[in-house]
Structures are given as structure tokens and as C-alpha cells.
C-alpha positions as CSV (number, residue, x, y, z in Angstrom):
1,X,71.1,111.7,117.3
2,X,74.5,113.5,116.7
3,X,77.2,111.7,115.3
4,X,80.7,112.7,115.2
5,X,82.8,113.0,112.3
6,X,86.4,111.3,111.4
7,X,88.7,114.0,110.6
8,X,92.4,113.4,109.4
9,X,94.9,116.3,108.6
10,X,98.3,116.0,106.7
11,X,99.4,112.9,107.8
12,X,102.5,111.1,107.1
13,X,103.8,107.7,108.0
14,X,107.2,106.5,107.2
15,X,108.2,102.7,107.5
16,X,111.5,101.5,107.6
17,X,112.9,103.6,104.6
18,X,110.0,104.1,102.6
19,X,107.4,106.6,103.0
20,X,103.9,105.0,103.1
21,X,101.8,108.0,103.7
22,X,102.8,111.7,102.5
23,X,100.1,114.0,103.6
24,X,96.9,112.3,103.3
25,X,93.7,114.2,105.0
26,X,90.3,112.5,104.6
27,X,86.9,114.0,106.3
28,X,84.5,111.1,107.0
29,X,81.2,112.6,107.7
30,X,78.4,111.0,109.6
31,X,76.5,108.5,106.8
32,X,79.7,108.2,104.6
33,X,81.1,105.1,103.9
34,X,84.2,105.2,102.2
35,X,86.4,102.8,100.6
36,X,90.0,102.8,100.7
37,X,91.5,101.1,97.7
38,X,94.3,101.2,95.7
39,X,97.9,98.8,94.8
40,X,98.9,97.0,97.7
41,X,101.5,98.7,99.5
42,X,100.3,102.1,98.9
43,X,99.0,102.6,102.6
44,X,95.2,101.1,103.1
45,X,96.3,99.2,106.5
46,X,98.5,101.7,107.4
47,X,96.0,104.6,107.2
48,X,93.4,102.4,108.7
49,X,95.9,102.0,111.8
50,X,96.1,105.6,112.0
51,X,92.5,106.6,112.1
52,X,92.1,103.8,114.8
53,X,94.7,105.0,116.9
54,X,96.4,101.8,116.8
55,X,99.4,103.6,115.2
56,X,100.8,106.8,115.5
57,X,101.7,109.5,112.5
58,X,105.3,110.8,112.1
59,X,103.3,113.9,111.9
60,X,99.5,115.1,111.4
61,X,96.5,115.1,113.0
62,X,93.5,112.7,113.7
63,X,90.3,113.9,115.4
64,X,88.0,110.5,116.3
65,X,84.6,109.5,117.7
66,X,85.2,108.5,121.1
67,X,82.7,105.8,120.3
68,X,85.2,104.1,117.4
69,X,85.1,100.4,116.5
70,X,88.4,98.9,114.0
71,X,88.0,95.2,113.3
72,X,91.5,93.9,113.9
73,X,93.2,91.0,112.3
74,X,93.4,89.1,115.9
75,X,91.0,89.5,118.4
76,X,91.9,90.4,122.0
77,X,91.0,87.2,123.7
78,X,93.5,84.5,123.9
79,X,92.3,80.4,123.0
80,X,90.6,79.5,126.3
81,X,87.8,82.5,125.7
82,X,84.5,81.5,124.6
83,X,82.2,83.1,122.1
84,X,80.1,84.3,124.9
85,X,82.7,86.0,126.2
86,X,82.7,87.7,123.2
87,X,79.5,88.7,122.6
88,X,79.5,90.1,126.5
89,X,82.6,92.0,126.0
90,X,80.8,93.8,122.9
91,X,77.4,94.4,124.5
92,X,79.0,95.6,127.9
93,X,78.4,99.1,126.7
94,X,74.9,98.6,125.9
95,X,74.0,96.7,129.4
96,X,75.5,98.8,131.2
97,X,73.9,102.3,129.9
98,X,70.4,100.0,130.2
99,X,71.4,99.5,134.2
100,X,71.8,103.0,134.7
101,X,69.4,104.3,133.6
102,X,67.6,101.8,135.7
103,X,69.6,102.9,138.8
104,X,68.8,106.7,137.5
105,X,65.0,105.8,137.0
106,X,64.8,104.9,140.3
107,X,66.6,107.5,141.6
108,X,63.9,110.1,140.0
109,X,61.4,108.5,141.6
110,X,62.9,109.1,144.8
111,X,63.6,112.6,144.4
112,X,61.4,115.2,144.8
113,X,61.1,117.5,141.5
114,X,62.0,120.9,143.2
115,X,64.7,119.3,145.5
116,X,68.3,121.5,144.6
117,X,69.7,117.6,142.9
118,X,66.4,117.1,140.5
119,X,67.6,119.0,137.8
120,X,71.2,117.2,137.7
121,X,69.8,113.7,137.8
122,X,67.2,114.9,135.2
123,X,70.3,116.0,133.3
124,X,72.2,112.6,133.8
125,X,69.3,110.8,132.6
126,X,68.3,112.4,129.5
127,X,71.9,112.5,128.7
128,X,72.2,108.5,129.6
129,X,68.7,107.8,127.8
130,X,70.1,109.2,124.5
131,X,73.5,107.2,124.6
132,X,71.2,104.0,124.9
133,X,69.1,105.0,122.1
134,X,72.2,106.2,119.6
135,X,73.1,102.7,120.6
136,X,70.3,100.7,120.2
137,X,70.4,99.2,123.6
138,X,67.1,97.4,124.7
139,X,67.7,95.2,121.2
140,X,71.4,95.0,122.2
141,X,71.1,90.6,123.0
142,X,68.6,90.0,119.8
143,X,71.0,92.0,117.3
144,X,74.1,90.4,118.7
145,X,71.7,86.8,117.6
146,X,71.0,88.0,114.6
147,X,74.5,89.2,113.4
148,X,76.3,85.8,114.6
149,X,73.3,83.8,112.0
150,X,73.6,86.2,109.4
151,X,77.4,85.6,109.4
152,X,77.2,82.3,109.1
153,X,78.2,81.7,113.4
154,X,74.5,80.9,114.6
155,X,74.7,76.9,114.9
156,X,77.7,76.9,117.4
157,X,77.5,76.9,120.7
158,X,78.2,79.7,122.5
159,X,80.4,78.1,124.7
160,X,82.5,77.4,122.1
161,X,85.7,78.2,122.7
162,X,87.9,80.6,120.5
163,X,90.8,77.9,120.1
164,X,88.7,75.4,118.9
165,X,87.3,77.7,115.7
166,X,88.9,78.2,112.4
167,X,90.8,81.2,111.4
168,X,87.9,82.1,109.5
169,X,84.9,81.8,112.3
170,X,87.4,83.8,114.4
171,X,87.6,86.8,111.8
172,X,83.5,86.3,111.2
173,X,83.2,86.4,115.0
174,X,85.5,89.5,115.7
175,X,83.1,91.4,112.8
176,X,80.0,90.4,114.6
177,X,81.2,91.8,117.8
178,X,81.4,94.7,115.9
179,X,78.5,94.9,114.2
180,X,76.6,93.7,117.6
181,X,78.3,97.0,119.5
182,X,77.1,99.3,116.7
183,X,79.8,101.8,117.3
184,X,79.2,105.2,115.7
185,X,82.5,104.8,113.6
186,X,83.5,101.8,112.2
187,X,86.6,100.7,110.3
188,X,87.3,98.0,108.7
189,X,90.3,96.1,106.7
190,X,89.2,93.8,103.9
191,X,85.7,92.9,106.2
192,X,84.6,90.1,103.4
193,X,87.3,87.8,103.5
194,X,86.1,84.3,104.9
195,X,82.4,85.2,103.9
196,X,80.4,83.7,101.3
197,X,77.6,84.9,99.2
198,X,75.4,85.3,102.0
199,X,77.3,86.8,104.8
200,X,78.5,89.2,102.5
201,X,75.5,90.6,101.3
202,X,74.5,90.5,105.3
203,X,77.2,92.5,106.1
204,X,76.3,95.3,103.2
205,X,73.3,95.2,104.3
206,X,74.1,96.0,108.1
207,X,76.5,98.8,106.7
208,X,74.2,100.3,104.7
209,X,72.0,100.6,108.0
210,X,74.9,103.1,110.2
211,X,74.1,106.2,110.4
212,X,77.4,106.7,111.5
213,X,81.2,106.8,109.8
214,X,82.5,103.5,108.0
215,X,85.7,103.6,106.4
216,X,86.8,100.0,104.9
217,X,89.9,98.8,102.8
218,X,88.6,96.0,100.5
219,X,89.5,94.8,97.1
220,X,86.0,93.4,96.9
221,X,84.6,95.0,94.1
222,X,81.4,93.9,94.6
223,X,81.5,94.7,98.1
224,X,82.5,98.4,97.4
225,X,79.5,98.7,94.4
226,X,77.0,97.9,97.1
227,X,78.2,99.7,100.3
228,X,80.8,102.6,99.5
229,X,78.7,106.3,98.6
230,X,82.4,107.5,98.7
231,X,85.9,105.9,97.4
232,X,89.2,107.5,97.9
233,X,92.0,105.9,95.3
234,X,95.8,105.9,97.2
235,X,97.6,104.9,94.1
236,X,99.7,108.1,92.7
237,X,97.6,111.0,91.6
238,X,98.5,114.3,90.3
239,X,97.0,115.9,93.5
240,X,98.0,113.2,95.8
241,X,95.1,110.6,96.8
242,X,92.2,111.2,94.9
243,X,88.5,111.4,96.3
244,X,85.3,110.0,93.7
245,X,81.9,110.2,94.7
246,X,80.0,106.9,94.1
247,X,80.6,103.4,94.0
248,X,83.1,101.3,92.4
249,X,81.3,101.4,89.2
250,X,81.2,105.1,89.1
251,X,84.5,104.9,89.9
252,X,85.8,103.4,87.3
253,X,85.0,105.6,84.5
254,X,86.2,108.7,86.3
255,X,89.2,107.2,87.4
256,X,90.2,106.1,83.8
257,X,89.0,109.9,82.6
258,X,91.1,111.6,85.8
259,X,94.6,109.5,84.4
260,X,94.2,111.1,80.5
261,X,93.9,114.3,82.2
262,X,97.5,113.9,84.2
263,X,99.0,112.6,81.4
264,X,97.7,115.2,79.2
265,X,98.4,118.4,81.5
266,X,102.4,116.3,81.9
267,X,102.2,116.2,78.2
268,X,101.0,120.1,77.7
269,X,103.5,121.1,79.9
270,X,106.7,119.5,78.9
271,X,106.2,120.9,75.5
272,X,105.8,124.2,77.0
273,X,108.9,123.9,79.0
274,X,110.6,122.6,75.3
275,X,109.5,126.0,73.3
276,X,110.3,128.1,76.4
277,X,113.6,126.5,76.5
278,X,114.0,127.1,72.9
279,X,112.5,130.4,72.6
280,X,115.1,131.7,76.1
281,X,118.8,129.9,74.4
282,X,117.6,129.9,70.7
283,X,114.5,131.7,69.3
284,X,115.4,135.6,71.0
285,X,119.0,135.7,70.1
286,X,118.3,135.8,66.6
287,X,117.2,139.2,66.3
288,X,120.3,139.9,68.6
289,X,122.9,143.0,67.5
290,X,125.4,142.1,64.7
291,X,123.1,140.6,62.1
292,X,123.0,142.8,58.7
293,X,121.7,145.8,58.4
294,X,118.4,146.3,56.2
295,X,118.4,149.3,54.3
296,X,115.3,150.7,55.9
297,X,117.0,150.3,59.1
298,X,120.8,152.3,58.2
299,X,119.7,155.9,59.4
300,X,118.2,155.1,62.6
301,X,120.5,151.6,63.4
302,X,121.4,153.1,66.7
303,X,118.0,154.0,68.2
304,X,116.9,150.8,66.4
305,X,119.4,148.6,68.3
306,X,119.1,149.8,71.7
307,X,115.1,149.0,70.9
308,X,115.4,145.2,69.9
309,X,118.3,144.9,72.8
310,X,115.4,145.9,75.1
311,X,112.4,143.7,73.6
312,X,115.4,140.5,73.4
313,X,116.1,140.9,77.3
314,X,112.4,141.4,77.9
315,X,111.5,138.2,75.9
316,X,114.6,136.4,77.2
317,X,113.8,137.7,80.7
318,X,110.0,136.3,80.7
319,X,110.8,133.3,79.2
320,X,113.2,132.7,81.8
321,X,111.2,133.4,84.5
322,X,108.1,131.1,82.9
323,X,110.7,128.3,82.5
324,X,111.7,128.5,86.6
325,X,108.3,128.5,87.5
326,X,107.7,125.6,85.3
327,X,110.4,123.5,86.0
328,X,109.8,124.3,89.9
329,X,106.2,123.4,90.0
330,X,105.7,120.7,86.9
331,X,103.7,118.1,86.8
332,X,105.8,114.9,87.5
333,X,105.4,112.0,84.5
334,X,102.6,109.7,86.1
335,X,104.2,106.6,87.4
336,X,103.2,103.6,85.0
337,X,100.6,101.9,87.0
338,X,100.7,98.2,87.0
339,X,98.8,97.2,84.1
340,X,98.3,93.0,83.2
341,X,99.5,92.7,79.6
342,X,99.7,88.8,79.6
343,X,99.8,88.2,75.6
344,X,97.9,85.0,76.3
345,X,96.9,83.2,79.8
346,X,97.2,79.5,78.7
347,X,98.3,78.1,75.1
348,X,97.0,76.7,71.6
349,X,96.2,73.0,71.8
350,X,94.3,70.4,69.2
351,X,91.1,70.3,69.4
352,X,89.4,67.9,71.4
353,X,89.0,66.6,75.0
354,X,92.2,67.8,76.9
355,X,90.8,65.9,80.6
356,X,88.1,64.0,82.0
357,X,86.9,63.0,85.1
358,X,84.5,60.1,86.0
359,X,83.5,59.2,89.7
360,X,86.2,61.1,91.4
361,X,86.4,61.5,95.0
362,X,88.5,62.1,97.7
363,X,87.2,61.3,100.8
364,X,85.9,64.3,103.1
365,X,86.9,67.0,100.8
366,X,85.5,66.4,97.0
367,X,82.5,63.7,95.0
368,X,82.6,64.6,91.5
369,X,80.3,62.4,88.7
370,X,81.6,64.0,85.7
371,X,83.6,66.5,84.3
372,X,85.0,66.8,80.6
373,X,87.6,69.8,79.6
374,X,88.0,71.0,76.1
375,X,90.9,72.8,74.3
376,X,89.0,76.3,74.8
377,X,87.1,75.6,78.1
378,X,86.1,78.6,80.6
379,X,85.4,77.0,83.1
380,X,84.2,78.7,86.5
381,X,84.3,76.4,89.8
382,X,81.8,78.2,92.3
383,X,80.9,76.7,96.3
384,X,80.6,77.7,99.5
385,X,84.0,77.1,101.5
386,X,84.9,73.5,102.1
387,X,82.8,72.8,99.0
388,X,86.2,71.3,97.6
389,X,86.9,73.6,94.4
390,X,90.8,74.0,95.3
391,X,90.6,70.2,95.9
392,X,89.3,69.6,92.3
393,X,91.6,71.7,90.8
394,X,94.8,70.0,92.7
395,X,93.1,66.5,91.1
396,X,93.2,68.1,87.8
397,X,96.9,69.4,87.9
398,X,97.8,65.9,89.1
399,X,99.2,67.1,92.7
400,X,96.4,65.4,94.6
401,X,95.6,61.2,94.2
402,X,91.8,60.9,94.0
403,X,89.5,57.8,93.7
404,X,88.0,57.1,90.4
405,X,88.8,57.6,87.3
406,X,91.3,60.7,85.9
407,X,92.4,61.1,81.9
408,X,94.6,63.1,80.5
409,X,95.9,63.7,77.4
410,X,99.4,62.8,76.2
411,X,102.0,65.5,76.9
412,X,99.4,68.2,78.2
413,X,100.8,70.6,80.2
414,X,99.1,72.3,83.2
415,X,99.8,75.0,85.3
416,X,98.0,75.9,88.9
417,X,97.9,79.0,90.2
418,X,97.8,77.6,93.9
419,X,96.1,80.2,97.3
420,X,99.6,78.8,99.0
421,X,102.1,80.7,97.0
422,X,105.8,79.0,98.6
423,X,109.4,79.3,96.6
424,X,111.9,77.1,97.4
425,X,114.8,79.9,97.7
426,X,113.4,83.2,99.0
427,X,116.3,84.5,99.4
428,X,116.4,85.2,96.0
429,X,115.1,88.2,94.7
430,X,112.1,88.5,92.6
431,X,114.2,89.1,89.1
432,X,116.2,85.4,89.7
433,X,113.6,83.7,91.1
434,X,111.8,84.4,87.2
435,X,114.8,84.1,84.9
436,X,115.8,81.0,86.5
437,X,112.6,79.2,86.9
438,X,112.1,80.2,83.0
439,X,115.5,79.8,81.5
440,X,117.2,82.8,80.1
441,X,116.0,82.7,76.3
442,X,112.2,83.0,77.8
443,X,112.5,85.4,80.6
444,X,114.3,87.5,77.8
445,X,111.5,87.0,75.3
446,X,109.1,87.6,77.6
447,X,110.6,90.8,80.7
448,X,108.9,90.1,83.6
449,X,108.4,94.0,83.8
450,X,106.3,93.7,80.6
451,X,103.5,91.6,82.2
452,X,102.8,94.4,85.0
453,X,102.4,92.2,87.7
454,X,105.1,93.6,89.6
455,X,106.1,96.7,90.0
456,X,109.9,97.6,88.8
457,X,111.1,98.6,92.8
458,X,109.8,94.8,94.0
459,X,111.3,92.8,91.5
460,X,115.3,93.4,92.9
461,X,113.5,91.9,96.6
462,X,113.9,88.8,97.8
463,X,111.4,86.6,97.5
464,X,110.9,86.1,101.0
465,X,110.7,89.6,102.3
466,X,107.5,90.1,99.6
467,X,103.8,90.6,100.6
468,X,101.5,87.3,100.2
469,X,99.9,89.4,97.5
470,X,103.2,90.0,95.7
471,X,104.6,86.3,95.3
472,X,101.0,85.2,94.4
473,X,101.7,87.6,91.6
474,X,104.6,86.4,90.6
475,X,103.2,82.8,90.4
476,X,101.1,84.2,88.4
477,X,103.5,85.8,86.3
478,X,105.7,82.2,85.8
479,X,102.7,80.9,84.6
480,X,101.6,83.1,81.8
481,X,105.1,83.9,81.1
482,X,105.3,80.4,79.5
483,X,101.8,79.5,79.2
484,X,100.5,75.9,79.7
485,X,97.6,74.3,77.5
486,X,95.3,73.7,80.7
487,X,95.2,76.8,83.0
488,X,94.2,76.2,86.8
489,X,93.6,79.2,88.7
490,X,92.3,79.3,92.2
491,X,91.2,82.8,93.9
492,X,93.1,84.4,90.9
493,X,91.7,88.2,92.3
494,X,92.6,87.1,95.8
495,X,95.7,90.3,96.2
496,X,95.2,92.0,93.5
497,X,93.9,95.7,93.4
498,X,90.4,96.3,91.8
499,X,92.1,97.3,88.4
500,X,94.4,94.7,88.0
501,X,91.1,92.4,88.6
502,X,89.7,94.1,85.9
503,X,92.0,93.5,83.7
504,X,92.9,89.9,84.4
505,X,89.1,89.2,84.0
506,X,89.1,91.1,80.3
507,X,92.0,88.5,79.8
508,X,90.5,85.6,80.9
509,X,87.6,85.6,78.8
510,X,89.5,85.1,75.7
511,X,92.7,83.8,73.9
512,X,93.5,80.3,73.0
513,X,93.7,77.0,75.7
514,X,91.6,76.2,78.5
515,X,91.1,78.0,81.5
516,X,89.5,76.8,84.9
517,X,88.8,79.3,87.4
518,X,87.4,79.0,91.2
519,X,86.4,82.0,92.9
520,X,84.0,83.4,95.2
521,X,84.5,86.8,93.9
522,X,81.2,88.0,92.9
523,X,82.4,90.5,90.6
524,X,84.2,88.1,88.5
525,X,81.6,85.5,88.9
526,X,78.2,88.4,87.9
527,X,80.3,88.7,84.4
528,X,81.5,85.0,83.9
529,X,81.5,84.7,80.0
530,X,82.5,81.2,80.2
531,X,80.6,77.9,81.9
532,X,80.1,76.9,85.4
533,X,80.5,73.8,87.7
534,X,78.8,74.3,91.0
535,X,80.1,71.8,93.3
């Protein structure tokens, strides 16, 4: 079968004020599947949007698959559809290529082979029979079953409707479609979000299996080990976004070895421009006329000076010339990426048992037996949704009443990082919401700038007018600005780039105070140095 390839040429794509996009191209061949990462902000969605065709560039190009399948954040049905309707609206294609070529079967029959129309309908079918094939048609119903189970949607009815299904059955539902249709390009944004263990590796899986285009924007780092044969970075590059064969893994050396070399070519040539600035204003004029003669030099000091006149304008002249060139084409400083420096996540405490648990429950949502915390505790709090870990962590932070029994010791402090990030005044910026919360002596001791969270452009913006990801990073940062004896952090890599995962991870594995941490992010939870509660 032929398969088309997703081509993109120079494009750019300016919101509001602020360029998102500056001349991105990206060739996504047929059995590619690229991964889009990078800093929020830096364009994923956008350039997802663009490739779709649900957005238009300022400028550039975009060559598509007519056959092209993007998995939007709300589905085209409104609450009264059903999850049949659904399914019908993604296998429509399919059915219908089957039908004709049943109408066309039949009309072969009927035609005699060396009658002046034969050759046209032959034409028509063959062209018809390899559309259903690319496709996958005669096992169009069965896949469409087996997608909906293996993401987690096979017990519900099918006449189901949409209104009645949580936000995350709708997303699971609107990638099944997807998957069911089998388009031969597929993009997605952040595909795992609202799947567990299971449906994830189900959907790599499935992936793996197109032998068409995917392009997906995910900060799933496991996701992007086990799918991506190609990852293109959007955060700043010397080049402009930067391609890296492999998965995340190989990724992440290269990309580390790819920064030194920026930094090392801005380094090389600022010291060039330095000598040639010296060597133009400094170094040549001191050979200039007017300097004593040497004694060697008295007979022939007019010949001799009209020579070293000549050599001084040559040198000044090349050194000028370097110097334009340089200063017209340098390497710009790499921007400081956003780097998690947190001295320490939670803070010394005495030894001992800092909070125990015994018979807790909370109706509906959480039955724990037991559950002791020491001063030093990792603790990892794993579960399929509605397992309860973020109820157990608002029981230990003491925001959420719970049968049973709940000790604490004296004067502990706590701090939760909560999935619900909400300030009470987001009309202040970013900057006032920190010192204020903190007090003046401690935002001073400790810049908000220094702990990389956010970078220094975001922190003058109001609170309110920040991403989701943003503010949860700037809860974050309140916390570890001032850090608490018992740490409580739930979906800590939920918003955060695959590097700035990284690196929270490396921090949360050591340092003094305790530490309890519920994710479902496999990446995190494969290298887990600390002990689990599976609930």
C-alpha cells in the first residue's frame, strides 16, 4: 500500500504578541512516529493544530494525507450522542468502501468483459478494493470492539450516552474512534492522559502497528521510550528545533551532548569576537608610524613606513571585516533553560514516626488498614483511577475528615502539592503572589527565579492569565521554597516537560524529611528508589 507523507515548510504562527512558531519544517514519513516535546508554551498544540488543519500559519506551507486523523480535546458530538454513534461515525468510511465494492462486484458480474465500460469499472474496483484493504475494512466492527476493551470502554453500554460519561471515558472514547478508523496519519496531543497502565501500553502497542504517520505531543516519558522512532525538541536550539533519532532514552544523552556544544561554539566565538576587537582598536596600531626609530631601520625609514602602513590597514582591514561577519551572524547565548534546583523538597525532622494511620476510611473513595510515616519516608502511592490516592493524601495533610484513627505529631508541618492548583488573587502576578505568600525575608533568601520553575517572562503575569501547568509550578515552588517536614505531592510530573521530570525525580530521591508521592507516571514509578503503598 502507498502511504502519503506529512510535509511542513517554514512555518510561523504568531499569537497575540508572542511568536509561538518561527519557521519550523518537519517531514513525517510513512512509519515515523514522532514526538513533539519540549517546555510548555513552546508550540506542541500549536504545531499539532497546524498539521491538522485546524489552524492556519501566518505563513508556510503544510502538504497532508487526505486520509488524516487529529484527536481533539472535545469531540464533535454534543451530550445526547451515544457511543454508538460514535463508533458509526468512525467506521462510516470503512462500511461504506465495503458496500461499494459490493455494488461494483455486482456490477462486474453484469458487464460483459469486452463491453467499452469493463475496463473503467475494472478500474473503479481495483482502485476501491485497495482503499478497503489500506484500511482494514472487513475487520472494521471487531477492531472498533477491540480498541473500546483495550481502552478500558468495553463494559458500557453502547447506548450510553456521551453526557452521562466522565471527562475521561469521553477522551478514551474520542482516541478509540481513532484508532477504530485507522487513518493513514494520525496526530495526537498528550494521547495518555486518563489511561492507566494498561490502556497505555494498548495504545503503544496499536501505534506501533501503523504503517502510516503519527505525530504526538506527550510528556509521557514512558510513552515516548516505547512508541517514538523519531523526537523533535521545540525548546531553543542553536539551529532552531532540533530533530534526534530514537526514543526518549536516546534522547536524552544527545540532547545533554547537543547543549555543551551551543554553549561551547557561543563561548568560542565571543572570545573570538574579544581578540578581533582587540587586535582591530588596540593590537595593529602599535606598530603604527611615530614610534622610535631602530637603528637598523634609519636609512630605509621611508620605504619602511609606507610598508607597515600597508600590513596595519591590511590587518586592521581583515579584522574588521571578520568582526562584521561575526557580530552579524553569532551565535546568540543559549537561553537558561528551566532547570529544578530546589536545595531541598521537604525539611529535617527528629527521628521517629511523623504520622500514622489505623482503619481509615472515607466512605466511597478510600479503606486504608495501616499506614506509618517516618522522618525520611519515600513513599510512592500507586492505583488505578478512583483507587483513592489523592484522597489519602488530602487525609494526611489534614484537609479531608476520614473515619478511623489519624496521628500526628506535635507541630509537624505538611505541605500538598494538590492536581487543583487555585490562588485566591489571580490578579496578581506570579512575582507577588510568591513574596507575599512567603514573607519578604524568605522570598529574598530564596528568588523564585533560582528554583527554575518558572521562567523569568511568566513570573511578572498574573496569576490568572497562567497555563494550568504554570500555577501547578508555582505551587510547587511555594512549597519547596519554605519546605515542610512531610511533603505531599500528587501527579508532581503532571505539566512538567520531560527534563524538568527528570530532574524533580533526581530530587526526590534524596535530601532530608519525608516525601509521599502518587503518580501513575510509569517513568517515575520504573525508577522509584523509595517504598510503595498500592491502594
Amino acid at each position: 500500500m502507498s502511504y502519503s507523507a506529512l510535509l511542513a515548510h517554514d512555518l510561523v504562527r504568531t499569537l497575540g504578541t508572542r511568536r509561538v512558531l518561527d519557521g519550523v519544517s518537519l517531514t513525517a514519513s510513512p512509519g515515523h512516529r514522532i514526538g513533539l516535546i519540549g517546555e510548555n508554551g513552546v508550540g506542541k498544540s500549536t504545531l499539532l493544530r497546524l498539521l491538522a488543519g485546524a489552524d492556519e500559519p501566518d505563513s508556510g506551507t503544510v502538504a497532508r494525507p487526505a486520509d488524516l486523523g487529529y484527536l481533539h480535546q472535545e469531540m464533535p458530538f454534543d451530550a445526547a450522542a451515544t457511543i454508538a454513534d460514535v463508533i458509526d461515525d468512525a467506521l462510516r468510511e470503512a462500511r461504506t468502501d465495503l458496500a461499494e465494492l459490493d455494488r461494483l462486484t455486482a456490477e462486474l458480474a453484469a458487464t460483459a468483459p469486452d463491453s467499452p465500460g469493463y475496463p473503467n469499472l475494472l478500474a473503479a474496483y481495483g482502485e476501491r478494493l485497495d482503499r478497503a484493504q489500506e484500511h482494514e475494512a472487513w475487520d472494521a466492527d471487531r477492531r472498533a470492539e477491540i480498541v473500546l476493551a483495550g481502552l478500558g470502554l468495553g463494559g458500557i453500554a453502547h447506548e450510553r450516552p456521551l453526557g452521562s460519561l466522565s471527562g475521561g471515558q469521553r477522551g478514551r472514547l474520542a482516541l478509540a474512534a481513532l484508532l477504530a478508523r485507522r487513518p493513514s496519519a494520525l496526530l495526537l496531543d498528550e494521547p495518555t492522559n486518563h489511561l492507566d497502565d494498561a490502556a497505555a501500553a494498548f495504545l503503544e502497542e496499536q501505534l506501533r502497528g501503523l504503517p502510516g504517520v503519527v505525530v504526538v505531543a506527550s510528556h509521557d516519558r514512558a510513552f515516548l521510550d516505547a512508541v517514538c522512532t523519531d523526537l523533535v525538541d521545540l525548546d531553543p536550539a542553536v539551529d532552531g528545533p532540533t530533530r534526534y533519532g530514537g526514543n526518549y532514552t536516546a534522547y536524552q544523552a544527545e540532547k545533554q551532548a547537543e547543549r555543551a556544544r551551543w554553549q561551547r561554539r557561543f563561548e568560542q566565538e565571543q572570545e573570538e569576537i574579544d581578540d578581533l576587537r582587540q587586535a582591530a582598536s588596540v593590537t595593529a596600531h602599535q606598530v603604527a608610524p611615530g614610534r622610535a626609530k631602530r637603528d637598523s631601520e634609519k636609512m630605509g625609514y621611508g620605504h619602511t613606513t609606507g610598508r607597515v602602513q600597508n600590513q596595519i590597514s591590511r590587518r586592521v582591514r581583515n579584522a574588521s571585516r571578520r568582526l562584521d561577519e561575526l557580530e552579524r551572524e553569532q551565535v546568540r547565548r543559549p537561553p537558561e533553560p528551566l532547570r529544578f534546583r530546589a536545595a531541598r523538597l521537604a525539611s529535617t525532622s527528629a527521628d521517629g514516626t511523623l504520622l500514622s494511620l489505623r482503619d481509615v476510611r472515607v466512605p466511597g473513595r478510600l479503606a486504608l488498614d495501616r499506614l506509618d510515616l517516618s522522618s525520611a519516608d519515600r513513599l510512592l502511592v500507586t492505583g488505578a483511577n478512583g483507587a483513592g490516592k489523592s484522597t489519602l493524601l488530602a487525609v494526611l495533610a489534614g484537609r479531608l475528615s476520614a473515619a478511623g484513627e489519624v496521628r500526628r505529631r506535635r507541630g509537624l508541618t505538611v505541605g500538598l502539592l494538590a492536581q487543583d492548583t487555585v490562588f485566591d488573587r489571580p490578579d496578581r502576578t506570579a512575582r507577588e503572589t510568591y513574596e507575599l505568600a512567603l514573607g519578604t525575608a524568605r522570598a529574598e533568601a530564596v528568588p523564585l527565579g533560582d528554583l527554575g520553575l518558572l521562567a523569568p517572562r511568566d513570573q511578572g503575569t498574573r496569576v490568572g492569565e497562567l497555563s494550568v501547568g504554570q500555577r501547578r509550578r508555582l505551587a510547587l515552588a511555594l512549597l519547596v521554597a519554605d519546605p515542610p517536614e512531610l511533603l505531599l505531592l500528587d501527579e508532581p510530573t503532571n505539566h512538567l516537560s520531560p527534563r524538568l521530570a527528570d530532574e524533580l525525580e533526581q530530587a526526590l530521591g534524596s535530601g532530608p524529611g519525608a516525601i509521599v508521592v502518587a503518580s501513575h507516571d510509569r517513568w517515575l514509578r520504573s525508577r522509584w528508589p523509595g517504598r510503595e503503598l498500592r491502594l
